[in-house]
C-alpha distance (Angstrom), angle and dihedral (degrees) to the residues before:
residue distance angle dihedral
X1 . . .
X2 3.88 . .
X3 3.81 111.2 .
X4 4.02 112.0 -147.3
X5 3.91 109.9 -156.3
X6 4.34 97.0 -160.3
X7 3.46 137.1 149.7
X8 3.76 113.3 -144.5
X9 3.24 111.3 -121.1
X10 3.87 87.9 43.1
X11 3.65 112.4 119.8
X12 3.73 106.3 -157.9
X13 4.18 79.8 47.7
X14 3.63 90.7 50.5
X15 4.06 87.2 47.3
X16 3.42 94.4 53.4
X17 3.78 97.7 44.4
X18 4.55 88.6 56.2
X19 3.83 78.0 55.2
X20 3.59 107.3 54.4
X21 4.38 83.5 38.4
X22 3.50 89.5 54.9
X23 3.92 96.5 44.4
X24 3.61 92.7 41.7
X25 3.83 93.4 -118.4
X26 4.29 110.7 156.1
X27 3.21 123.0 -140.9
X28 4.10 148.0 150.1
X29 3.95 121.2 -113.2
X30 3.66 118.2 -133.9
X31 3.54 112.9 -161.9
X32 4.09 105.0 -134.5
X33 4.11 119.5 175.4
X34 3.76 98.8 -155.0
X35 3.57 103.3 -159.4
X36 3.93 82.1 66.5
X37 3.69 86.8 71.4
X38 4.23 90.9 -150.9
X39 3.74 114.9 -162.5
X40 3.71 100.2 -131.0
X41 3.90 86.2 52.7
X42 3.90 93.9 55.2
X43 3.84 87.2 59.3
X44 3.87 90.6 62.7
X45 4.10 93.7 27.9
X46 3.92 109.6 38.0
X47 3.90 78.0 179.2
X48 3.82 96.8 52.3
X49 4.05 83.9 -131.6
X50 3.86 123.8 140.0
X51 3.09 123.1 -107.6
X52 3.82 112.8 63.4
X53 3.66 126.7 144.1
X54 4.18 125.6 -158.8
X55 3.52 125.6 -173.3
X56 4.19 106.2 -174.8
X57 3.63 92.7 178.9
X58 4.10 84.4 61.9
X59 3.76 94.7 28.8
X60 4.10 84.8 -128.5
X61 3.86 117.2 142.6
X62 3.82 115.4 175.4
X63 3.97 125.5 -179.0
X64 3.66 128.2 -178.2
X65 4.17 117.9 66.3
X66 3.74 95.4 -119.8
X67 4.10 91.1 37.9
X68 3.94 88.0 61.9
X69 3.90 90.9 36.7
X70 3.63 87.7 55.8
X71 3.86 96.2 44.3
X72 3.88 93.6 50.5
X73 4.16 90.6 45.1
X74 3.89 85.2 49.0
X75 4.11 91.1 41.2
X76 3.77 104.8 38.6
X77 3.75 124.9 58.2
X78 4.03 98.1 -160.4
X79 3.52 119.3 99.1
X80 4.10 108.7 -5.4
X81 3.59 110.4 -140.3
X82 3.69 101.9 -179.1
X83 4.17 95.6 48.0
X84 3.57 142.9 127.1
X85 4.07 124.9 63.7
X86 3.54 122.2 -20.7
X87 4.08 90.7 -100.4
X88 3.62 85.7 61.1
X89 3.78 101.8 40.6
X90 3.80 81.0 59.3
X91 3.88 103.5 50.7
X92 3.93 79.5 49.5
X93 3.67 99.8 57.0
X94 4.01 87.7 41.9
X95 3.66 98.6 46.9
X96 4.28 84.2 48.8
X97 4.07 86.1 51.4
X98 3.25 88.7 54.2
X99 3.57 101.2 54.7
X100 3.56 97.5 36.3
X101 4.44 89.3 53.7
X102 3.65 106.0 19.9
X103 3.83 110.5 36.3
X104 4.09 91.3 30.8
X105 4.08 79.4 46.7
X106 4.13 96.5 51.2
X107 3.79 92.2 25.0
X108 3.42 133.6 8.6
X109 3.67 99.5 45.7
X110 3.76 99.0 48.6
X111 3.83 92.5 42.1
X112 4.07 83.4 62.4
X113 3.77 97.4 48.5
X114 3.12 96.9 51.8
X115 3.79 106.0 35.6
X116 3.70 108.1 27.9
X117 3.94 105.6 17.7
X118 3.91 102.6 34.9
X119 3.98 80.8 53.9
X120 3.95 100.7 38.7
X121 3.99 104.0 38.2
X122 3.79 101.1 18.2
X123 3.87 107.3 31.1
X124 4.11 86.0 -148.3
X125 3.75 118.4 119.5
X126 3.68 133.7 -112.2
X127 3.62 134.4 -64.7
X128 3.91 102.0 -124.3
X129 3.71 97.0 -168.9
X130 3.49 87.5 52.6
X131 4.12 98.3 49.5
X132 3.78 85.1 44.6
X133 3.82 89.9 56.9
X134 3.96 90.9 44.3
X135 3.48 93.8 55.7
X136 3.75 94.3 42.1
X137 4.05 84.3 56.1
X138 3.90 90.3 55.6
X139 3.70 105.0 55.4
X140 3.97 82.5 55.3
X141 3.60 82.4 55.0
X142 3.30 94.4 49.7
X143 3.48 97.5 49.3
X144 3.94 89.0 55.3
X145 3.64 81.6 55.6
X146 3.73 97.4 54.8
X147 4.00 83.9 43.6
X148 4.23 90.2 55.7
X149 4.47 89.4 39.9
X150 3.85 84.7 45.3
X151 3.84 88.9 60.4
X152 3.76 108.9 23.5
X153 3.93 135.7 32.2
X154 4.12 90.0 -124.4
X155 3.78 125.1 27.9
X156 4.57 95.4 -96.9
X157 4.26 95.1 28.1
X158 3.44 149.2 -67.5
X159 4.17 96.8 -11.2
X160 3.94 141.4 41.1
X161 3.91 115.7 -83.7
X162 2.99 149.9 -177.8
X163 4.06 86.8 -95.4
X164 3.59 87.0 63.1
X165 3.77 91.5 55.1
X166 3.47 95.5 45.5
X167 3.98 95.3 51.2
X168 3.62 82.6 39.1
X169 3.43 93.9 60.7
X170 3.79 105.5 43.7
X171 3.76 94.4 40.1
X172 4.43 81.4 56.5
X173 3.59 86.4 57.7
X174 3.71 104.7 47.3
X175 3.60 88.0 45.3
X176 3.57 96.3 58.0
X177 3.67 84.8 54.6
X178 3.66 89.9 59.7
X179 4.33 86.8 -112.6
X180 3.60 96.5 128.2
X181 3.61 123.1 80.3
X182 4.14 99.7 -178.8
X183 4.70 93.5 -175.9
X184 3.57 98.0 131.0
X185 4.29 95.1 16.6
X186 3.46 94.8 105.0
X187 3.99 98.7 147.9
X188 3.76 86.1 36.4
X189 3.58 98.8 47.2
X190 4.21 88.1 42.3
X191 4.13 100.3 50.0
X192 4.30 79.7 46.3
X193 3.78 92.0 52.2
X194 3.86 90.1 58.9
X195 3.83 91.8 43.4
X196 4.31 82.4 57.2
X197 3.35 91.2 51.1
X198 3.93 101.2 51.6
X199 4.13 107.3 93.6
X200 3.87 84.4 -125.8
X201 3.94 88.5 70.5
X202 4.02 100.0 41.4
X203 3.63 98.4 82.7
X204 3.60 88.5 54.5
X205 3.97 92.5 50.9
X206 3.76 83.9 49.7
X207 3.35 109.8 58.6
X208 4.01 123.0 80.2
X209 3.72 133.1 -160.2
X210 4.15 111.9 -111.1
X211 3.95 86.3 -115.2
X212 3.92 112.8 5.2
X213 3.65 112.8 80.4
X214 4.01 123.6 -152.8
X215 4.20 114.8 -129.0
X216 4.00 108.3 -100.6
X217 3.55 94.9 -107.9
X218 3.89 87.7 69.2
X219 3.77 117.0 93.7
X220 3.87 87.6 27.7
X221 3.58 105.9 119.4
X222 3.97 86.4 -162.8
X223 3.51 95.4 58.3
């Protein structure tokens, strides 16, 4: 059995986790905090970075969100999420590097400084220039969003892909940070709506931080 070392509110874990739903893949979560820096991790993750999957039956150990999203698409038949001509394939793999650098860049990773870690690890509060700027960054986003909904029925082309999983997954994090402010998203907030809806994306919308609350609008799958 695969063993997925994630931290929930991680987006590449969260990313990885849609994948191996939506291919069918099982596997165990193990909760791992990495600013904790826990020895046993460190022999899966030199890096100390979630995600990281281990399979001891197999002897497999893979690191890296897009390494493991590459094995499983190159592994597992079900549901291709890197398909279609070689053009397309392309605009996939550059729409997912720009979610996993530029949005978790602007977004994402301030959004969890300054509301999860600054609160967990350093008990200091929150930069508000610095949320104000993050959420600034994600209605720009979102309006590139709109702009790729506007034009295509999934975020690269005619089918869901692993860009769609991997803007899925980082926009699911901000918002449960309270980061996303979707007035005036309406193509954003709709292709989103049918990513909450999918069963891959419930356990996400399910789980809750011990002490950091998500806003009530954020396991609706009407909002």
């Amino acid at each position: 059995m695969w063993q997925l070392h994630q931290f929930p509110l991680c987006p590449f874990s969260r990313k990885v986790r849609l994948l191996l739903s939506e291919k069918g893949v099982a596997y165990d979560l193990v909760r791992e905090n990495p600013w904790e820096r826990r020895e046993a991790f460190g022999h899966i993750s030199p890096a100390y970075r979630t995600p990281a999957i281990h399979n001891p039956e197999r002897g497999i150990t893979l690191a890296d969100s897009r390494a493991i999203c590459e094995y499983f698409e190159e592994t597992v038949d079900k549901s291709p999420m890197i398909n279609g001509t070689a053009p397309n394939r392309a605009e996939i793999r550059r729409l997912v590097a720009l979610f996993d650098e530029n949005f978790y860049a602007d977004v994402t990773q301030p959004l969890l400084e300054e509301r999860m870690k600054k609160r967990l690890v350093y008990r200091s509060p929150p930069d508000s220039k610095r949320l104000r700027d993050a959420m600034r960054l994600a209605d720009e986003h979102l309006d590139y969003i709109d702009y790729l909904i506007d034009n295509r029925p999934w975020l690269a082309g005619s089918t869901m892909s692993l860009a769609d999983l991997a803007a899925a997954a980082q926009l699911s994090v901000a918002d449960y940070l309270g980061g996303i402010d979707w007035s005036g998203h309406e193509q954003a907030r709709g292709w989103y709506s049918v990513f909450k809806s999918r069963p891959s994306f419930r356990p996400l919308l399910a789980e809750r931080m011990d002490v950091i609350q998500p806003p009530a609008h954020y396991a609706d799958v009407n909002a």
